[in-house]
C-alpha positions as a printed Julia matrix, in Angstrom:
366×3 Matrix{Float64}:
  87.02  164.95   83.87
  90.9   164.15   85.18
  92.02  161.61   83.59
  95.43  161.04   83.65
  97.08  160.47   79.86
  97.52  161.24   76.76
  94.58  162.95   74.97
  94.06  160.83   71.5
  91.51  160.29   68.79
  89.26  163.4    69.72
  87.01  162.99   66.97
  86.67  159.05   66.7
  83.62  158.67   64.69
  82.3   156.27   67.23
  83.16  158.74   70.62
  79.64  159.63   72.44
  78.72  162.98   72.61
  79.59  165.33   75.91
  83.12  163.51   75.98
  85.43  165.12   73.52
  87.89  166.67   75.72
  88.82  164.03   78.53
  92.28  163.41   78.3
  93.08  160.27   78.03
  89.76  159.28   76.57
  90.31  157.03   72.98
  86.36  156.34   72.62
  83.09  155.88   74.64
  80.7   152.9    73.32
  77.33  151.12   73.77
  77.07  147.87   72.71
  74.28  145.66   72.65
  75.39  142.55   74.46
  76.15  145.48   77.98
  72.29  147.23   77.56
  72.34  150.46   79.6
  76.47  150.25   79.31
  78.95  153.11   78.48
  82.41  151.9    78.34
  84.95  154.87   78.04
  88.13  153.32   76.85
  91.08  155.19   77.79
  94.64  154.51   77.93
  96.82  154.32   81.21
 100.36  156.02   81.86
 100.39  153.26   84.73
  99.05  149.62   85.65
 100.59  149.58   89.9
  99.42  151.94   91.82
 101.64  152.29   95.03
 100.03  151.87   98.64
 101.38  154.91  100.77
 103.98  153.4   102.96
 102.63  154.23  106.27
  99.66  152.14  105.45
  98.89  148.55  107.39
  97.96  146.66  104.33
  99.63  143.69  103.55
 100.51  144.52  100.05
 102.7   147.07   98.54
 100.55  147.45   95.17
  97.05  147.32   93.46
  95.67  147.08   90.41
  92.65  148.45   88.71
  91.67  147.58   85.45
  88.47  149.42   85.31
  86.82  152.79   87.05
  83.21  152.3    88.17
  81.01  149.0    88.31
  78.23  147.14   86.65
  77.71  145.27   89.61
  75.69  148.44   91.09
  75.78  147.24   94.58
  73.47  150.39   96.05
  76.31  150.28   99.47
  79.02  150.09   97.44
  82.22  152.14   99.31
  83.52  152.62   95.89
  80.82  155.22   94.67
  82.61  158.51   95.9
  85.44  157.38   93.77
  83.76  158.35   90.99
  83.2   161.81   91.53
  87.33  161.94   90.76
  86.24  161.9    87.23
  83.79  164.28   87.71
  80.8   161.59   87.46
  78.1   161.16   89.89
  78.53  158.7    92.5
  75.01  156.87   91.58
  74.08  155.86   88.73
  77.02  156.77   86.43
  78.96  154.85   88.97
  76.95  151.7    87.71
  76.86  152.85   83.75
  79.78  154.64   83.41
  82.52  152.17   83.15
  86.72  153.43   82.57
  88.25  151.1    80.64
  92.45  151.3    81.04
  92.63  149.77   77.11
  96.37  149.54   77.64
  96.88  148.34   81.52
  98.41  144.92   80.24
 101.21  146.27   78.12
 101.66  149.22   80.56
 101.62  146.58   83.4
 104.64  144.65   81.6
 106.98  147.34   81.09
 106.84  148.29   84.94
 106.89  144.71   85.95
 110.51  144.77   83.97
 112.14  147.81   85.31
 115.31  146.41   87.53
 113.75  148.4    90.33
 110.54  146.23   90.95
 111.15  144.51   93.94
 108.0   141.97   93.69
 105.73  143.32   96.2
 102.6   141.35   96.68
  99.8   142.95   94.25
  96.2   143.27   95.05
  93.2   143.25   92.72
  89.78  144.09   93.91
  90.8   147.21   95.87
  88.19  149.51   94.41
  86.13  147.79   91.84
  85.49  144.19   91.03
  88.21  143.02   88.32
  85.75  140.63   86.95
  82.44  142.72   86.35
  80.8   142.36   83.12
  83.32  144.95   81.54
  85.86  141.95   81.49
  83.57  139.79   79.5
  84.09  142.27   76.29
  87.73  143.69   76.86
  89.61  140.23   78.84
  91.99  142.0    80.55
  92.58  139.94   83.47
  94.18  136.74   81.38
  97.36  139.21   80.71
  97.59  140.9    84.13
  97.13  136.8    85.95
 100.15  136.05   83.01
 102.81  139.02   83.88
 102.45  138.96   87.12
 103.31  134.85   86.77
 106.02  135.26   84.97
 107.33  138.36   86.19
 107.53  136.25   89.74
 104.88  139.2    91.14
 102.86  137.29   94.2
  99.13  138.26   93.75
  96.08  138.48   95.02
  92.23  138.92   94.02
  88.88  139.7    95.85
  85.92  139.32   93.47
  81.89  138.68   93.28
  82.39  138.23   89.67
  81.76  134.35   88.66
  83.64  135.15   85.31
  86.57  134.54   87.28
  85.63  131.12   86.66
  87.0   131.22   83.1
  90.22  131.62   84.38
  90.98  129.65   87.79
  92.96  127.0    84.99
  95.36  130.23   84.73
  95.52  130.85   88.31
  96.07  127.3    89.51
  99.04  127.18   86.75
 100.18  130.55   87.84
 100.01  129.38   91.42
 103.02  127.04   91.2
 105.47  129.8    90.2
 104.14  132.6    92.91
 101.85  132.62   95.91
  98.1   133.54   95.13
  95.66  134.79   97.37
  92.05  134.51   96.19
  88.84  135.77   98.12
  84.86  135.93   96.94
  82.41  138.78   98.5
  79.36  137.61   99.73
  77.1   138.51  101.7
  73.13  138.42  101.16
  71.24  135.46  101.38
  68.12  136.97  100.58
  66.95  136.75   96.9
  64.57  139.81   97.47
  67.26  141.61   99.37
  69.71  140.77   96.78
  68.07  141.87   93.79
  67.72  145.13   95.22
  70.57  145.96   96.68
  73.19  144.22   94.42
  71.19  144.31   90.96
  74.26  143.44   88.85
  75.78  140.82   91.04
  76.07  136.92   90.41
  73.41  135.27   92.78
  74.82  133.88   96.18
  74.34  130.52   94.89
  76.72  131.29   91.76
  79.08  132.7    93.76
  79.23  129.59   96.21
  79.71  127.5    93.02
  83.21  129.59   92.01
  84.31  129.05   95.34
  83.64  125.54   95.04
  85.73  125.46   91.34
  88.32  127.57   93.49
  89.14  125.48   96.17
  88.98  122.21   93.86
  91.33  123.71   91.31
  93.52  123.69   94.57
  93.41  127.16   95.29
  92.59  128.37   98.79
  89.98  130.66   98.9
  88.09  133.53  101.47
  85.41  134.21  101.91
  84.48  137.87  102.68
  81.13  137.98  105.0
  80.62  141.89  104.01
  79.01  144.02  104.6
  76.92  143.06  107.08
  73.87  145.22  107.32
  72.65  146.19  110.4
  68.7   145.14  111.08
  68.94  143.32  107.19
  71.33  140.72  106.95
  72.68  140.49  110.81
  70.49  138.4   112.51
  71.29  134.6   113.78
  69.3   133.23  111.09
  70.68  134.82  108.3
  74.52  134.73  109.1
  74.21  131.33  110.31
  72.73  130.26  106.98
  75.54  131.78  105.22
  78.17  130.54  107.38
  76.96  126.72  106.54
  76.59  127.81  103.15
  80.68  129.08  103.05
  81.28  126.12  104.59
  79.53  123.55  102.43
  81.56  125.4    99.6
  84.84  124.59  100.85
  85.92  128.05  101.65
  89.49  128.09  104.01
  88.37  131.51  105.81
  85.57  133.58  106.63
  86.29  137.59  107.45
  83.24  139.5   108.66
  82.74  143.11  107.65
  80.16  145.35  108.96
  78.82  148.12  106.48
  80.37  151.34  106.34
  78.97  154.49  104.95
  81.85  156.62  103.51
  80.44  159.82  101.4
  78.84  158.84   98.16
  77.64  155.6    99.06
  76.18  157.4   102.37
  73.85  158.83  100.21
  73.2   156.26   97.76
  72.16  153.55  100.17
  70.39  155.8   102.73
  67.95  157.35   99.6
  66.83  153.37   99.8
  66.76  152.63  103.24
  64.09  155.55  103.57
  62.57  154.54  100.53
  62.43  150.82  100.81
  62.94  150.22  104.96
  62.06  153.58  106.28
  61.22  151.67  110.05
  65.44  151.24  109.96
  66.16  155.09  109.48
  66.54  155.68  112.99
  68.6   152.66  113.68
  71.38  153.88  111.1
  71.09  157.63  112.27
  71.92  156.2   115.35
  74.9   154.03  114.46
  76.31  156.18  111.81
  75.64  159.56  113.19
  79.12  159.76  114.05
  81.3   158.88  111.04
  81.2   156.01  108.16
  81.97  153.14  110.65
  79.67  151.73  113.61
  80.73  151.73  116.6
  82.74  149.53  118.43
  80.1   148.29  120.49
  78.22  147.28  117.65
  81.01  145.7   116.38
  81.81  143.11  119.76
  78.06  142.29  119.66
  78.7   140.9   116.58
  81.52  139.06  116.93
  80.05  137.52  119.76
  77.31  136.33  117.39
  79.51  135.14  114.54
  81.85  133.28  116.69
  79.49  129.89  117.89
  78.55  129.37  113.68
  82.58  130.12  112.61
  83.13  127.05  115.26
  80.55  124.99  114.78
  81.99  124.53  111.42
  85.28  124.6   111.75
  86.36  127.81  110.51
  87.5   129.27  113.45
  91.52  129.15  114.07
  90.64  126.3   117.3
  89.14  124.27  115.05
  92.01  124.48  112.69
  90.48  126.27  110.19
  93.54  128.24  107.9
  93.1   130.38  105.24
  95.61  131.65  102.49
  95.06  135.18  102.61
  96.57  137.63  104.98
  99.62  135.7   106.66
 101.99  136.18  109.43
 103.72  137.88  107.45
 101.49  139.76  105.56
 102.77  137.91  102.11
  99.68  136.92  100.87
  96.97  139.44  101.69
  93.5   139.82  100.39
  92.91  143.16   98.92
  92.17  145.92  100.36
  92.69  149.77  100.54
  95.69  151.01   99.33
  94.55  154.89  100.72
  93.98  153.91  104.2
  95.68  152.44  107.57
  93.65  149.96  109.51
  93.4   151.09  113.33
  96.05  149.4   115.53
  96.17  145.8   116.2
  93.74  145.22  113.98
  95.08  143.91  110.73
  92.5   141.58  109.41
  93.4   137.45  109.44
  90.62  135.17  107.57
  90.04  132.83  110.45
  90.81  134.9   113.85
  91.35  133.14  116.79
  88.04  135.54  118.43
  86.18  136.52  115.71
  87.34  139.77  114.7
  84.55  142.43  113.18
  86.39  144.81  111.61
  86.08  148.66  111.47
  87.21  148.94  107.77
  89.56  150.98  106.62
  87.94  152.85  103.17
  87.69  149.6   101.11
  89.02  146.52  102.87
  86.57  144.29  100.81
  84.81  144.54   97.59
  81.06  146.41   97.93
């Protein structure tokens, strides 16, 4: 495995066995509040990672407290990530999580060097901040607190509902730097749900931290994605969840159409064949060329999501705003700090025309 830091405590009593030579590894554990859990807690040279400055995102920095996800989301664009490490992209993705032990004292000391220049900070770039990984090791109090104070605008994309426990610290935090937050949502299904996103809040959960969000005084996104093609695209279902973002109080809808990048390719498509084998074709079809669908795919669904986005408002005639990605790009959602988005089409929550975007690596969380 390449892991990046300082090799330490090789023979901890309590390290699993298979793991005694990753650098950077302190311990691996099972505990028995996270069943089917290994959490390898390592410690971090760094807490920002820098976003490559020919990129299009609206941030100059993310943050990623942990490697991997309980969440499990079978599409998840994440999974390939894991092979870095020399892990499999299925299920050790979901049971395998890195722990960065360190990130919030490593995270202070670069937040104090005289050359930080305060570059909006994303969180939720590659895995979800507030899986059930932050439940044991709280890591996201500290990072929501140095940021603060360091005067570090910020922003987080999350399906987590512990994220609940700390919207008091974000609304305080909120008055001394702009905050971007945005929840992932996408199935509506409970049947669909369970299977596809196993470890994820319920819809209805997740509707309920957008409503403590947005009352706290916070503006929050909502993140329509992915949209799967021939499951969770027809009028029905997106106009259900439209009404349903609504209801909550969201400021912005942004709708994201799945994309199969390798690892999750073949992760999601061992289902579809297993579990919808009638769609097989369909996706063969639309991803035969590449990760993303095409473009035509793409207007055919903006065309659909544009009478629900007005019909409640959302839409930018209506006067529907959202504090995510501005005109400036200040206060942008997270997304990919390894990828450019194509030309002209830097993502807005609430687009004039609704925009379906072709996304670039991991725009959204899974």
């Amino acid at each position: 495995m390449r892991w990046d830091a300082q090799r330490l405590d090789l023979d901890e009593p309590t390290t699993l066995p298979g793991l005694p030579d990753v650098r950077g590894l302190l311990r691996s554990v099972q505990v028995p509040e996270f069943p089917g859990l290994t959490f390898h807690e390592v410690r971090a040279k760094s807490a920002l990672n820098a976003v490559p400055k020919d990129s299009a995102m609206p941030f100059g920095h993310t943050i990623n407290p942990y490697r991997g996800c309980s969440h499990a989301c079978v599409y998840c664009y994440s999974r390939g990530t894991h092979e870095w490490l020399e892990l499999d992209s299925g299920t050790d993705f979901d049971q395998q999580i890195v722990v960065k032990t360190n990130l919030v004292d490593v995270l202070r000391r670069e937040l104090a060097r005289p050359s930080w220049k305060r570059e909006h900070v994303a969180l939720g770039t590659n895995t979800d901040p507030y899986q059930r990984a932050e439940g044991r090791y709280q890591l996201m109090p500290g990072v929501i607190d140095a940021l603060a104070r360091s005067g570090t605008p910020f922003s987080v994309l999350t399906k987590g509902t512990l994220a609940r426990r700390d919207v008091p610290r974000l609304a305080a935090a909120s008055r001394d730097v702009p905050i971007g937050m945005g929840v992932s949502m996408a199935i509506w299904d409970d049947g669909l749900h369970t299977a596809l996103e196993p470890g994820v809040p319920t819809p209805r959960a997740r509707l309920d931290l957008v409503r403590a969000i947005t009352e706290a005084g916070l503006p929050c996104g909502v993140f329509l994605a992915p949209v799967l093609p021939g499951l969770t695209d027809s009028r029905e279902h997106l106009a259900a969840a439209i009404g349903a973002i609504a209801a909550a109080g969201a400021t912005g809808v942004t709708v994201v159409p799945l994309h199969l990048r390798p690892g999750a390719r073949e992760w999601f498509t061992s289902w579809l064949a297993r579990e919808h084998p009638g769609l097989v074709g369909r996706y063969q079809q639309l991803y035969g060329r590449g990760a993303y669908v095409p473009a035509e795919y793409r207007s055919w669904l903006a065309a659909r999501v544009a009478p629900l986005l007005a019909a409640h408002g959302l839409d930018r005639a209506s006067g529907g705003a959202a504090r995510g990605i501005g005109e400036d790009g200040s206060l942008g959602l997270p997304g990919d700090s390894a990828a450019s988005f194509p030309a002209g089409s830097l993502p807005e929550l609430v687009p004039a025309t609704p925009v379906v975007h072709e996304e670039p690596e991991q725009l959204s969380l899974c």
